[in-house]
C-alpha positions in Angstrom: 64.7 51.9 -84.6 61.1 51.2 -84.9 59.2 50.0 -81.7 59.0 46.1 -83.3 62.5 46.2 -83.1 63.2 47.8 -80.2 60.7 44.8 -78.2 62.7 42.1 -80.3 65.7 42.8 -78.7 64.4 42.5 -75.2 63.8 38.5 -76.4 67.3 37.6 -78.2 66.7 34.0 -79.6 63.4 33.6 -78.9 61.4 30.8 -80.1 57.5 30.0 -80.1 57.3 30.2 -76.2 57.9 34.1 -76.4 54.9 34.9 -78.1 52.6 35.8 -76.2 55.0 37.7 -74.0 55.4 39.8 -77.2 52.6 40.3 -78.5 51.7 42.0 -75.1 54.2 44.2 -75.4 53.3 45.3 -79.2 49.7 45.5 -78.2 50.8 48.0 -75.1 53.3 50.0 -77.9 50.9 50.4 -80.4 47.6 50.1 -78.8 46.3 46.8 -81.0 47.9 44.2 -83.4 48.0 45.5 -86.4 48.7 43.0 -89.7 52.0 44.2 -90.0 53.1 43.5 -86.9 51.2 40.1 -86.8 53.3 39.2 -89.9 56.7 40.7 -88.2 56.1 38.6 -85.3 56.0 35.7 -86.9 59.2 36.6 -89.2 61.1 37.3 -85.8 60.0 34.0 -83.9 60.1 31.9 -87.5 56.5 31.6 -87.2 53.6 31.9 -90.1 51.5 34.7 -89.8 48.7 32.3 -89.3 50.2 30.5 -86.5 50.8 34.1 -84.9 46.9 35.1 -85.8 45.6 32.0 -84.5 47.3 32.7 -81.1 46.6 36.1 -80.6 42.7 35.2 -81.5 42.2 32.3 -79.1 43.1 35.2 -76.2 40.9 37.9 -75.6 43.2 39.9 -74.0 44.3 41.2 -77.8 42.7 43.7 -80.0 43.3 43.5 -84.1 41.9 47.7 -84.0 42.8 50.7 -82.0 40.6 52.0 -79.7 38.2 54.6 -80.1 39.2 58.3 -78.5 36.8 56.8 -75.9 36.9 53.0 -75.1 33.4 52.4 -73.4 33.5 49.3 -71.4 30.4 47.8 -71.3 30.1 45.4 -67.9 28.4 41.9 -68.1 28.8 40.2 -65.0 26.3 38.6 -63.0 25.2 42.1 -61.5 25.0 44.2 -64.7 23.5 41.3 -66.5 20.2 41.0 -63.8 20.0 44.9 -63.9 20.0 45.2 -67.6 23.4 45.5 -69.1 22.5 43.6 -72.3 19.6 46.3 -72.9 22.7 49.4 -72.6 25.0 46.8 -75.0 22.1 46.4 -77.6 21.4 50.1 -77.3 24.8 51.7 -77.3 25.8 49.0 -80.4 22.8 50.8 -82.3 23.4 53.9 -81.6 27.3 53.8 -82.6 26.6 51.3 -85.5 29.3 49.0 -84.1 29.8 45.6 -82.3 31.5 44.8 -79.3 35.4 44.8 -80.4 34.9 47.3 -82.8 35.3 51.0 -83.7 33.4 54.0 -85.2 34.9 55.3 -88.6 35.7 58.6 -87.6 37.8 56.7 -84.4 35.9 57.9 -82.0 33.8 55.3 -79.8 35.5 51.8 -79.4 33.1 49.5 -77.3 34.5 46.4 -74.9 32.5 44.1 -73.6 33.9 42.9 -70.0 32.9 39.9 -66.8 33.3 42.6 -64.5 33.9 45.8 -63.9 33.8 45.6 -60.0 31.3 48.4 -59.8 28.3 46.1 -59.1 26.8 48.1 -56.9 26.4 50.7 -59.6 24.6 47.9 -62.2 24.1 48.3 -64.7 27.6 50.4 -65.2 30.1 51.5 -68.3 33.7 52.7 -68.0 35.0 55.0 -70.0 38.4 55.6 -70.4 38.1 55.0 -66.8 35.3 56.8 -65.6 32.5 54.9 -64.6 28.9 55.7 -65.5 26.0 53.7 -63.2 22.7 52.3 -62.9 21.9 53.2 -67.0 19.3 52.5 -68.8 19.2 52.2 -72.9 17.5 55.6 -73.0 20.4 57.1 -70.8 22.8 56.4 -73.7 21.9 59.1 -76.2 22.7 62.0 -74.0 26.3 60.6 -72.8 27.2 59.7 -76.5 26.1 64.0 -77.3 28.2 65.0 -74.3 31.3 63.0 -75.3 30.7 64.2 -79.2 30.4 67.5 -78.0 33.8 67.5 -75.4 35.8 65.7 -78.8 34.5 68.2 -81.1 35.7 71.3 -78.2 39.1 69.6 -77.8 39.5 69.0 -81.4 
């Protein structure tokens, strides 16, 4: 039983109204909502695809890639954003080649742009994969990003 199936029986009959319920729980299965299981969604609930996209797009809550091996949370609240968070964004976006919502080729570096991390006191602060990193600056970036490289590469 594959893990689509195995979330569609916990919603027998469902209709339009279960969707986002749904999608949830194939985001928290697989990691992110892959085209497939957009499109099996929306078979399930007798939904288009598109209807299913459009949804799942209008919510930021849902991701349309996996992670990276490290998901680096970039905070932008009010806190972060007076001490300099968009300087660590623009930086850590150049130095990984990405944008926000996406991930490196080789899987490695996801980055998330957040309101708040709840760490103000730490602004400008990243979490990554739950470990917090405080009061950065754009130059501080290059020797984190070696450090993580270098603990993937030693666990590989």
């Amino acid at each position: 039983m594959t893990d689509l199936q195995f979330i569609f029986q916990r919603y027998p009959g469902a209709k339009r109204d279960a969707l986002i319920p749904i999608l949830q729980e194939v985001q928290d299965v697989q990691g992110y909502l892959s085209r497939d299981s957009v499109i099996a969604v929306g078979q399930y609930l007798g939904l288009p695809a598109s209807k299913v996209y459009g949804v799942a797009t209008f919510y930021n809550q849902f991701r349309f890639q996996p992670l990276g091996r490290y998901n680096i949370q970039v905070c932008r609240g009010t806190a972060c954003h007076v001490k300099g968070s968009l300087g660590v964004l623009e930086s850590l976006k150049r130095s990984l080649g990405i944008d926000a919502g996406q991930t490196t080729r080789d899987g490695l570096f996801s980055i998330e742009v957040v309101a708040c991390l709840g760490a103000c006191g730490l602004a400008p602060v990243l979490c990554i994969n739950g470990e917090f990193h405080g009061n950065l600056k754009p130059e501080s970036l290059g020797k984190l990003l070696s450090t993580l490289r270098k603990e993937a590469a030693a666990n590989a």
